[in-house]
Each structure stands twice: as C-alpha cells, then as structure tokens.
C-alpha positions in Angstrom: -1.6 5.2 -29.6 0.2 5.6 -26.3 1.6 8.7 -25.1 4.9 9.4 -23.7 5.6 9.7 -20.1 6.4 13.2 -18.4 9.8 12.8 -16.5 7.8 12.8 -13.2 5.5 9.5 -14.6 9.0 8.5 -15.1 10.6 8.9 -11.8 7.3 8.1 -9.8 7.8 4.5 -12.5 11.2 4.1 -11.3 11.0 4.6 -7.4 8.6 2.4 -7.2 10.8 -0.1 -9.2 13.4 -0.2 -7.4 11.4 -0.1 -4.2 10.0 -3.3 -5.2 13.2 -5.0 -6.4 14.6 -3.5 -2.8 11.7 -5.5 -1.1 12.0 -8.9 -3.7 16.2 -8.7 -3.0 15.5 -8.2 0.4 13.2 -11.3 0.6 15.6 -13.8 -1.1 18.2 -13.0 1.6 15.2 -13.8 4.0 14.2 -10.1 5.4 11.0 -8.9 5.9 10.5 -5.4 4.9 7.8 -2.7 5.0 7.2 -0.9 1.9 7.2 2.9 3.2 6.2 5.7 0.5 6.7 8.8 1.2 5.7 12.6 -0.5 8.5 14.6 -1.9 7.5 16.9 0.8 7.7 14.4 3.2 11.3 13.4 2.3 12.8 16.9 2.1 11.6 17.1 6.0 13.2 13.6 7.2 16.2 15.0 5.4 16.1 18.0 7.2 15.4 16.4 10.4 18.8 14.0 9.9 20.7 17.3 9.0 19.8 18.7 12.0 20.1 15.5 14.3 23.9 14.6 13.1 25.7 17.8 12.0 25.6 19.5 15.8 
C-alpha cells in the first residue's frame, strides 16, 4: 500500500516539475537552459542578496 506524501515530498515533486516543464518549454522555443537547484537555504540568501543589490 502506498503512503501519502508529506507537503514537503510534495513541494520538492512539484519544483522539480515545473523546473522540468520550464527546461522542455524552453527547448521547443529553441533555448538551451541549465537546470540549477538550489537549497531552501540557498534561495533565501540570493533573495537577500537581490534585496540588498536593488532597494539602495
């Protein structure tokens, strides 16, 4: 019997889906893109870094 996904499985399933159907969209128009993942931790940082960079 299969168990139920926790709502992180979940969102960790989902970002990568729609990463991939970014990448596959991207590829029909004819651009190449890089798949980048990156650690919650990670993310919160590079949003921190934009904060800083474009609310002077």
């Amino acid at each position: 019997m299969a168990t139920k996904m926790t709502d992180k499985q979940k969102e960790q399933f989902y970002r990568k889906r729609r990463n991939l159907n970014f990448q596959s969209s991207a590829a029909l128009d004819g651009l190449d893109t890089k798949l980048v993942e990156l650690t919650d931790e990670q993310v919160l940082e590079r949003l921190a870094a934009l904060r800083r960079h474009y609310e002077r």
